[in-house]
ZAGU-804643 format. One record per residue: residue in one letter; x, z, y of N, C-alpha, C, O in turn. Coordinates in pm, whole numbers, plus 50000, padded with zeros to 5 digits. Example, Ala and Ser with C-alpha at 12.3 -4.5 7.8 and 13.67 -1.06 7.14 Angstrom:
BEGIN
A513195078049431512305078049550513205078049670514245084649668;S512855070849775513675071449894512905078750003513415080450114;
END
This chain:
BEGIN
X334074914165902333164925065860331754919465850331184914765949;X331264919965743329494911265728328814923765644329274935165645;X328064921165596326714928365540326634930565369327134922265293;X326124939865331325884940065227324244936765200323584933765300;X323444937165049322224935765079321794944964913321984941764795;X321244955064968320354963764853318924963564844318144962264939;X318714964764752317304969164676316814979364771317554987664825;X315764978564786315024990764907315425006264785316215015364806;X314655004364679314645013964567316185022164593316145034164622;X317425015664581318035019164609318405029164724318775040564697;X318305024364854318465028764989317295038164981317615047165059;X316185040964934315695050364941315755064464922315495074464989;X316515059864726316685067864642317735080864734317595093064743;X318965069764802320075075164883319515087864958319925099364945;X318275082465058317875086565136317285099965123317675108565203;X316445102965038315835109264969316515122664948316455133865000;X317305115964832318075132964763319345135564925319895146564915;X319615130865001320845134465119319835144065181320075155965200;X318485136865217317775149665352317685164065263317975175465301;X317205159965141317175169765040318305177164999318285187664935;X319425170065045320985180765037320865187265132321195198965113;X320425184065261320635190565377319645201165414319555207465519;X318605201965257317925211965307316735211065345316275222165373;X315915201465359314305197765374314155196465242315015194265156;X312265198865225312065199365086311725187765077312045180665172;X311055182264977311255170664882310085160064992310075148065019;X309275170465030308065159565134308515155565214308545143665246;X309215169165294310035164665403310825155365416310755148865521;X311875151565311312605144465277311725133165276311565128065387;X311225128865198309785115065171309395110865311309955100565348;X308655115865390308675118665532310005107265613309985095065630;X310825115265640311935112465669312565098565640312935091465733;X312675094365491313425087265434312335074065460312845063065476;X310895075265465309965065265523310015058765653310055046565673;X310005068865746310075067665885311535059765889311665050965975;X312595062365804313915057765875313865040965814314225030665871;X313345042665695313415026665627312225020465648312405009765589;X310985020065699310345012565750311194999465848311024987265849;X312205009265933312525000466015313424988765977313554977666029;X314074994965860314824984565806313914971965724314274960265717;X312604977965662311664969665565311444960865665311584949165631;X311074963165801310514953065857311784943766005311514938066111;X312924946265942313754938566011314404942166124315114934666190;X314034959566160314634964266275316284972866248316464984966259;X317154963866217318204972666189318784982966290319644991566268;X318224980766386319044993666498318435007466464319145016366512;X317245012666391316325025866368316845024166212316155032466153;X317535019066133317385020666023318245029565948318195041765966;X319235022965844319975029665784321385031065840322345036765787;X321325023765973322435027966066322275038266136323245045866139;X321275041666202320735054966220321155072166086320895084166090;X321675065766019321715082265939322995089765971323145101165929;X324055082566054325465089666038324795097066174325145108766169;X323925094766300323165104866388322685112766333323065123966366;X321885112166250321255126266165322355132466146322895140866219;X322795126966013324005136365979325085141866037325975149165993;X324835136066163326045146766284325195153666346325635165166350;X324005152966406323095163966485322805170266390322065178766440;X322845172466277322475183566167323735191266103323735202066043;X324925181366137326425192466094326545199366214326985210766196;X326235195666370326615201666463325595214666476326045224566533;X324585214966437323065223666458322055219466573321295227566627;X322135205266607321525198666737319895198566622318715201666640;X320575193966528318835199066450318915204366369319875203566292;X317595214666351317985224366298316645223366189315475223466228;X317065222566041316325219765934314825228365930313685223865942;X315265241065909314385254365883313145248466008312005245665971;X313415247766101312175245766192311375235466183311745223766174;X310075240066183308675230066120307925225566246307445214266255;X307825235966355307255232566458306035241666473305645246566367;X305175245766614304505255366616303645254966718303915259066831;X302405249266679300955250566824301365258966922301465270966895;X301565255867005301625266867133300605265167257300445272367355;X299935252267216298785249367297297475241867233297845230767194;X296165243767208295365234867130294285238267235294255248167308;X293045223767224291965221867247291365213567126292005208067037;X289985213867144289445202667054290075190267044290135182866946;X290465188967139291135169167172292595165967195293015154467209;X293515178967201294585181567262295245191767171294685201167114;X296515188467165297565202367105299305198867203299775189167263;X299715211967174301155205567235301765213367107301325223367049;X303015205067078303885216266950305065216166987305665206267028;X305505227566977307175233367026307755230566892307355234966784;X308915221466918309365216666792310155222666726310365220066607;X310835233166803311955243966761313085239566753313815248266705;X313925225066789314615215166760314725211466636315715207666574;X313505212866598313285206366429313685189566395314125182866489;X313545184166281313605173166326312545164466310311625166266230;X312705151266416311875143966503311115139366384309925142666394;X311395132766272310515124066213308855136166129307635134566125;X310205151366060308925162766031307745161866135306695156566097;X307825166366253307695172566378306325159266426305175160766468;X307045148266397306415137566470305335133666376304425126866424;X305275137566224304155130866135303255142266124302135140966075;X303685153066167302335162666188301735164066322300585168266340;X302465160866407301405162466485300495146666540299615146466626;X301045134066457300435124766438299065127066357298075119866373;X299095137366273298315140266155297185145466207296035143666166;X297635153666319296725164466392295915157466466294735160066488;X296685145866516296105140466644294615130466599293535128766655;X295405123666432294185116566375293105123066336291995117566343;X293275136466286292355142966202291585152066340290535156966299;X291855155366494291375155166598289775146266654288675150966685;X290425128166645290115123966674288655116366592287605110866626;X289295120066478287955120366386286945125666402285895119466385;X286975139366442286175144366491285735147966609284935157466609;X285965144166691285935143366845285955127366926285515127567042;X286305117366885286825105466909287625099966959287755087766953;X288455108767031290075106967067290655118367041290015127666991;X292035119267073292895132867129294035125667123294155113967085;X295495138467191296465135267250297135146967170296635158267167;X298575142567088299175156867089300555153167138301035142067113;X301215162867212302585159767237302995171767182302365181567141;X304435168367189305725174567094306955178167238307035169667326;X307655188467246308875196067309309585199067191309375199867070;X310745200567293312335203467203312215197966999312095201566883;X312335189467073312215178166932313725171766932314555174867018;X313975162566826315365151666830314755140566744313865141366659;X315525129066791315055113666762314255116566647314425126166571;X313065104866637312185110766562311715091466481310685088166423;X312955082966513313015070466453312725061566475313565055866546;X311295051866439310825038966504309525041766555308585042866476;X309355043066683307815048466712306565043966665305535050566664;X306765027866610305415020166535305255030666464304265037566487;X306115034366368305355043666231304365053866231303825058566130;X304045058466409303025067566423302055064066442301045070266407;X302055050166519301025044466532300465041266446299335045766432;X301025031966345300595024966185299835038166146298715036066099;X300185050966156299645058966046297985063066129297115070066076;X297895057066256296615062866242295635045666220294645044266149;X296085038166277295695023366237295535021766071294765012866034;X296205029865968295675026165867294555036765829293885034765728;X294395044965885292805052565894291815044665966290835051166002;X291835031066000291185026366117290945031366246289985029566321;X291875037366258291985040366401293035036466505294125033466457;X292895035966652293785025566757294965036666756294635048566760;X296095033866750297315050166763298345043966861298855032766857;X298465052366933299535051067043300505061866960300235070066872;X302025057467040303215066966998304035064167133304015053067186;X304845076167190305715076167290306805086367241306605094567152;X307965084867309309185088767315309475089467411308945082267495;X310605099767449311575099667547313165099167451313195102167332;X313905096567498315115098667431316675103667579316825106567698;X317355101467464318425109367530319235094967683319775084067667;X318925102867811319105092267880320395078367905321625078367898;X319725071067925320205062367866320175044567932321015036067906;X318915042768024317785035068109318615038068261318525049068316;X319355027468314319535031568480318465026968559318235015068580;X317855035668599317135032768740317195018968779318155011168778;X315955017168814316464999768960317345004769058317335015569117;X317994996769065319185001469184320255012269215321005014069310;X319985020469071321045031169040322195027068952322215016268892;X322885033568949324335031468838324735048068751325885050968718;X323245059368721323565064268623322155066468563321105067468626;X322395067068393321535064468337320325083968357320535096068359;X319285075268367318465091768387317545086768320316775096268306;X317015076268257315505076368121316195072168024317305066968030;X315315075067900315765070867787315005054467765314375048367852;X315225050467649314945038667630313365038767586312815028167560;X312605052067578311825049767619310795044767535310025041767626;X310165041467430309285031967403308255033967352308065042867269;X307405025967395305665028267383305365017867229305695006467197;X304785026367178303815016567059302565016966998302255028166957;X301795008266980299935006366975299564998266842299724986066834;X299105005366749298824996666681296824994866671296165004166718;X296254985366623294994982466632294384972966521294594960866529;X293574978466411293024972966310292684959466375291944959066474;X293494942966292293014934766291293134926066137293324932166031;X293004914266142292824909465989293264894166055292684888966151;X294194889565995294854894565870295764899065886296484899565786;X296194903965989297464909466060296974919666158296204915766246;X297434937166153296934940666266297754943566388298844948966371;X297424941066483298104937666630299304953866614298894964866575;X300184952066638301484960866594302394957066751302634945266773;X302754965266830303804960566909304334976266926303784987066950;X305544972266906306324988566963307574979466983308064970466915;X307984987167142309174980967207309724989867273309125000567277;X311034988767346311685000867416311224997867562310384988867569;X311615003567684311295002367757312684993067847312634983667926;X313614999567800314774990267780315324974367773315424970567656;X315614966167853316044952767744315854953067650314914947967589;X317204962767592317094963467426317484980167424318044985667519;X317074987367295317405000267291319375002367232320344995567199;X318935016967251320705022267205320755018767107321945015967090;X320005015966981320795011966871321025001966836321424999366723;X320764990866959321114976966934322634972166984323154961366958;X323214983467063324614987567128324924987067007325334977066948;X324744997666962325445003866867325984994066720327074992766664;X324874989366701324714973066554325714968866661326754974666629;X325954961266780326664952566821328214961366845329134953866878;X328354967366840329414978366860330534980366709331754980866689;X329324981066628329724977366466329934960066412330444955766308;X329244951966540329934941566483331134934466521331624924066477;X331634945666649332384937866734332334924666851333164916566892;X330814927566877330664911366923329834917867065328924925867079;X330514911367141329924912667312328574912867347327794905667284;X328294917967413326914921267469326494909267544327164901867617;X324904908567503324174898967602324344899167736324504910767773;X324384890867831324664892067984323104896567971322174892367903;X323214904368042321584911968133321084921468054319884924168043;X322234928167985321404939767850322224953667949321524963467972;X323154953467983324124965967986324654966668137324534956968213;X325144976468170325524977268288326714990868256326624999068165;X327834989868366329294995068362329105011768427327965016268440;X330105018468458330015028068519329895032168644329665043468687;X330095020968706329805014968851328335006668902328035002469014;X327645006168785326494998568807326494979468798325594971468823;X327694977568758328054963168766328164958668583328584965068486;X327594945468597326984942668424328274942668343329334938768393;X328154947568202328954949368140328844942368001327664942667967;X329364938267939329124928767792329874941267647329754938967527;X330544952867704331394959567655330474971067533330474982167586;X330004971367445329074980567387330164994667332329755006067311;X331204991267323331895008867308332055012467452331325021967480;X332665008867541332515010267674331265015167734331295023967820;X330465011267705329095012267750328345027167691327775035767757;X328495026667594328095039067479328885049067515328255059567529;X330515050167544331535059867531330965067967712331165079767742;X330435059867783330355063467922328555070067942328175077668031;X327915065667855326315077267850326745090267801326475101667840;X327605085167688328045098067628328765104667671329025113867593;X329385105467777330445109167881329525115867991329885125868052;X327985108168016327575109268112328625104468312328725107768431;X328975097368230330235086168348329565077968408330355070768468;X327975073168438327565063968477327135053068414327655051568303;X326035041168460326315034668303324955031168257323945034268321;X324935024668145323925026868065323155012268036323795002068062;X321615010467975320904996767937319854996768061319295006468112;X319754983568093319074982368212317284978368197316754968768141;X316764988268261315234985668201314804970668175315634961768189;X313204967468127313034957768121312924949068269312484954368371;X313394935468263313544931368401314724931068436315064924968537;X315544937468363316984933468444317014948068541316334957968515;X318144946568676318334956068697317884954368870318104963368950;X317324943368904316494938069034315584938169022315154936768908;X314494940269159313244938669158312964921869154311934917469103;X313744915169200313864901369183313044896969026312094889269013;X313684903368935313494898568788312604908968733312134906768621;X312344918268785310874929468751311554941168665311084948068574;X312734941068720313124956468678312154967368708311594972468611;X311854971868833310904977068872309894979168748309774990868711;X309254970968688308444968268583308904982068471308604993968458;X309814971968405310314983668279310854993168381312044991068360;X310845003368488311025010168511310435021468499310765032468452;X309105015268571307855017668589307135027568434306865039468424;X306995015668327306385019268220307795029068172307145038468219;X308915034768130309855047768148309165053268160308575056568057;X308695058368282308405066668365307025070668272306945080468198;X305945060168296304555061868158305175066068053305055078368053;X305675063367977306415075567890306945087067874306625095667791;X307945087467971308055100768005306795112068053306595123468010;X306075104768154305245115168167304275118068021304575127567948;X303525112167999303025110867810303735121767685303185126767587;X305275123067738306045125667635306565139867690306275149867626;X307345140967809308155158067836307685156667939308705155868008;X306445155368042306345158668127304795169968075304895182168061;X303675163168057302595168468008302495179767910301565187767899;X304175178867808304415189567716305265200467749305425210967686;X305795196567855306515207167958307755205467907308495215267917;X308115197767865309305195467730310555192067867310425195267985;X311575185667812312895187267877312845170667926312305164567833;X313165162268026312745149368017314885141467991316015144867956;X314335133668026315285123467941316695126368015317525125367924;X317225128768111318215132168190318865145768168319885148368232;X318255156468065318355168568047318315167167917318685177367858;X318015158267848318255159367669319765159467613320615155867694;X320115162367508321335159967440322125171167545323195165767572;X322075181567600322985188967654323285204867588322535211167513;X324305208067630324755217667543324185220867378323785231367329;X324305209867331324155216167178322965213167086322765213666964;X321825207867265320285208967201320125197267247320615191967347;X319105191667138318595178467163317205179467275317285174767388;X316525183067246315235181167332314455174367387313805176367489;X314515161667286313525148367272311905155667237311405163767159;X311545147267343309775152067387308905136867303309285125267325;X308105139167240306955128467199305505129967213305075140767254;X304575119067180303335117667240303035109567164303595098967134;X301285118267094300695107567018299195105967054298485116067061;X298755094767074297385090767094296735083367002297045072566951;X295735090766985294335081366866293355083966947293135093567021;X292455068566911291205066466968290315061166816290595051166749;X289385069566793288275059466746287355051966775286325056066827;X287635036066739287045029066782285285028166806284675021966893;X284775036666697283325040866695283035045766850281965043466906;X283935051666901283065057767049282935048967112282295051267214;X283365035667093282735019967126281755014767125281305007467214;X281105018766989280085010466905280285006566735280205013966637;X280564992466744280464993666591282114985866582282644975566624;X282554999866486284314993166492284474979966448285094970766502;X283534980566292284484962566249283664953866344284174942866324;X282804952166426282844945366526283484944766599283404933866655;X284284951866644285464953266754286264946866676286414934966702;X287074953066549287934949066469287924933166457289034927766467;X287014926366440286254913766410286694904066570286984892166582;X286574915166676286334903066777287904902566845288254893766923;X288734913366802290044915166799291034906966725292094902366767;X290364905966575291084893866508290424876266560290874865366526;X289664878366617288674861266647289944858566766290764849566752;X289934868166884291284866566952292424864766942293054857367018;X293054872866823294684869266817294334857266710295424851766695;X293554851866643293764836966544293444826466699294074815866706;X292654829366792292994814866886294124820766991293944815667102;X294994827866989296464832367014297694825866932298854822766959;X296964825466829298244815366766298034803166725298834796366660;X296734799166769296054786066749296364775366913296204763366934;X296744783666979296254782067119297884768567155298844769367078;X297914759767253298934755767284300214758067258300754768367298;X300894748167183302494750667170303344744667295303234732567317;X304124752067371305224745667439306014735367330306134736667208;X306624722267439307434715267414308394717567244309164726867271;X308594714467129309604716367015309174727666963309714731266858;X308004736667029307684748366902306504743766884305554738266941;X307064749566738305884750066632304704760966604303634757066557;X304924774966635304024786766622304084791166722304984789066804;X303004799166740302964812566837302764824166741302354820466630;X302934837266755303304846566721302074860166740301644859166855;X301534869366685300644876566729301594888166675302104889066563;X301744898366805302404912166784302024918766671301094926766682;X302634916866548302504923366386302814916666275302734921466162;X303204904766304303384890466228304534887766180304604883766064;X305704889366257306194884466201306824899366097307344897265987;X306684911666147307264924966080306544922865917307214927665826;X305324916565880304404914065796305374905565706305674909165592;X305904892665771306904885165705308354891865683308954890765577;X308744897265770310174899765719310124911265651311194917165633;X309024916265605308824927465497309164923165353309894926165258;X308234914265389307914903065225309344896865202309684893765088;X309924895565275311204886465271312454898165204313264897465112;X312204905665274313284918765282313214923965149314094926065066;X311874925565145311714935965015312284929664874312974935664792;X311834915564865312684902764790313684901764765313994899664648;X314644902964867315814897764867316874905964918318014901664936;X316484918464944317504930164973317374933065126317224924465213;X317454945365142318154944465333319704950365320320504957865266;X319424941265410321284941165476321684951665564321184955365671;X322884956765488323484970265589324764966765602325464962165513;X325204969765761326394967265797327724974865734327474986365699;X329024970665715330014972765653330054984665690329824993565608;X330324987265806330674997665915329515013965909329745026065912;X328125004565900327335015365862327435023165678327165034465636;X327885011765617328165022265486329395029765481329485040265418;X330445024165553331385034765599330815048465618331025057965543;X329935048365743329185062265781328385067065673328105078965666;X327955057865578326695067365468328395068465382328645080265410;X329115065665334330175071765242330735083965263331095089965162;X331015092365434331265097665469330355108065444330525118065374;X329465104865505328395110165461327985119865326327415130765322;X328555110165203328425116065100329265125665076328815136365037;X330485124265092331445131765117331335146165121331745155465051;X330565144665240330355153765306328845164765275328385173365349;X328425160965157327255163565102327355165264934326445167764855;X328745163064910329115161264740328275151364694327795154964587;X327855139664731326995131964661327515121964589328245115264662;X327465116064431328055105364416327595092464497326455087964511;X328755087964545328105072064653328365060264565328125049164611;X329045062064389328815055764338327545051064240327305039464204;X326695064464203325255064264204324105055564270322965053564229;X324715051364378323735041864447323985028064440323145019364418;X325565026364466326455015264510327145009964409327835000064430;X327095015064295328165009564151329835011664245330365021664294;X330334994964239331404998364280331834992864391333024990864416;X330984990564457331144986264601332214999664702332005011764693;X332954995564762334155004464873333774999265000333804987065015;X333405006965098333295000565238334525002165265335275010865221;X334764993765338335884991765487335404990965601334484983565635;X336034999165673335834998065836336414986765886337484983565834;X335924978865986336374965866060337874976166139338024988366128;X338644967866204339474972666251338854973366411338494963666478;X338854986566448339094987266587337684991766578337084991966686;X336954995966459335955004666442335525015466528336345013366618;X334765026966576334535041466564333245044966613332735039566710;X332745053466551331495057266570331645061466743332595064766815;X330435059666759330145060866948330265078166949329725086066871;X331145080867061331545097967081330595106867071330815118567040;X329215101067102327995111167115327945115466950327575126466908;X328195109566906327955113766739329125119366640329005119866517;X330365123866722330975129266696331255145566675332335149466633;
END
């Protein structure tokens, strides 16, 4: 089972008219179909177009629910909270990103968080959107739990992840990561490829490490124990503690401050109830931004100028290489797993869409010993 590789134009086009079958209007859809393929443009296949057979089951089940836009239920000059209605995450998440920039403009920061929300995609993309106003943007998540505790054996945080982006040149500083080793949808890609888990990514239902990614997935979703072990591993030895720690900074950021549902209580009976958090700062309440901007890029060029260990050749500044595998991607196609066009065929199916419209005459096959992870059933 290997990869196919399309034209973005393509995978968009897909993208586009499906949210638009399901009932968002055409922005919404645009919206949506951005947030999900960014992640693929820039090389993150676990948020991408493997991610849509989740949509399209939390939206056949009613875990999200189209019609809902979302609704102030709390504002200050610097601050809003929005009840998401279990709308979905990516609508939900670019307005009140919107709010938070157009806040901070005039005030020089603010904070908005989001309740009863559902996955809302790759968290950079909120950030990017206030960084390309020149402004610093934080983005947080909680997700459906997933993160075991240091020293526990059931999962109670989600994976969690914080992301910052910050005007620099020629690259601007970009890092969004899970809080996780690695997040759920990197199970999941490895789950579709059939290929064993990293030692120190996963842990069993007993709390003992596991290499098993349907095993692993079938038992969060079970709520059986289980789950991805924060950053650090799953000892204070190796700084679990650490990625525990920052969870927790998320969560509070995300469903604690919004009163929202936190990560151990999401995905139950029916409702999703993923909580988010967005922060903008303008750099002006500093002084003078492209001076900042200026002394921000003077730093990350002697960051990658700076000492190479032994046989490497570069160092890396958080935004760099997503910059390259854009350029690369956009060139030369991105690659979607066999298994995941299985799920977009179904998909169509299930939407009357021609899937030869996109695909000519390409037929997926499922690998043998295939199945989508139970939560998405």
């Amino acid at each position: 089972m290997g990869y196919q590789y399309w034209k973005y134009d393509k995978l968009d086009a897909l993208c586009n008219d499906a949210f638009q079958k399901f009932g968002f209007n055409a922005e919404e859809a645009k919206i949506i179909s951005d947030v999900l393929l960014m992640s693929d443009r820039i090389g993150i296949e676990s948020h991408g177009m493997q991610r849509m057979y989740r949509y399209y089951k939390s939206i056949q089940k009613g875990m999200i629910k189209v019609e809902s836009k979302g609704n102030v239920v709390f504002e200050t000059p610097v601050s809003a909270v929005i009840d998401a209605e279990d709308g979905m995450g990516q609508v939900v998440g670019h307005k009140a990103m919107t709010m938070a920039i157009e806040k901070a403009k005039k005030s020089g920061m603010a904070m908005v968080t989001v309740r009863n929300s559902n996955h809302y995609g790759i968290a950079g993309y909120y950030a990017k959107m206030a960084c390309k106003e020149g402004l610093i943007g934080m983005s947080f998540t909680n997700t459906n739990a997933i993160m075991v505790p240091t020293y526990g054996r059931m999962a109670m945080l989600g994976t969690n992840p914080i992301a910052l982006a910050v005007p620099a040149e020629p690259y601007d500083f970009f890092f969004d990561a899970s809080t996780t080793v690695v997040t759920r949808g990197k199970l999941e890609v490895y789950n579709k490829k059939g290929e064993p888990l990293h030692d120190g990514w996963a842990l069993d239902k007993n709390g003992h490490p596991s290499n098993d990614a349907a095993d692993v997935l079938d038992n969060i979703a079970a709520k059986n124990g289980g789950g991805i072990m924060p950053l650090g591993g799953s000892t204070e030895d190796t700084g679990s503690h650490k990625g525990y720690g920052y969870a927790m900074m998320c969560e509070i950021f995300s469903s604690i401050i919004s009163m929202g549902i936190t990560s151990d209580k999401t995905g139950v009976g029916g409702k999703g109830g993923i909580c988010h958090g967005f922060l903008v700062i303008d750099p002006k309440i500093f002084g003078d931004a492209e001076a900042i901007k200026a002394h921000l890029s003077a730093y990350l060029e002697e960051l990658r100028n700076s000492p190479k260990a032994d046989g490497q050749t570069r160092i890396y500044t958080h935004g760099e290489k997503e910059v390259e595998a854009e350029k690369q991607l956009m060139e030369n196609g991105i690659p979607v797993n066999d298994n995941t066009m299985v799920e977009v065929y179904e998909m169509c199916q299930y939407l009357n869409m021609d899937f030869s419209k996109y695909f000519g005459d390409y037929v997926p096959e499922k690998s043998a010993g295939f199945k989508s992870p139970e939560t998405f059933k």
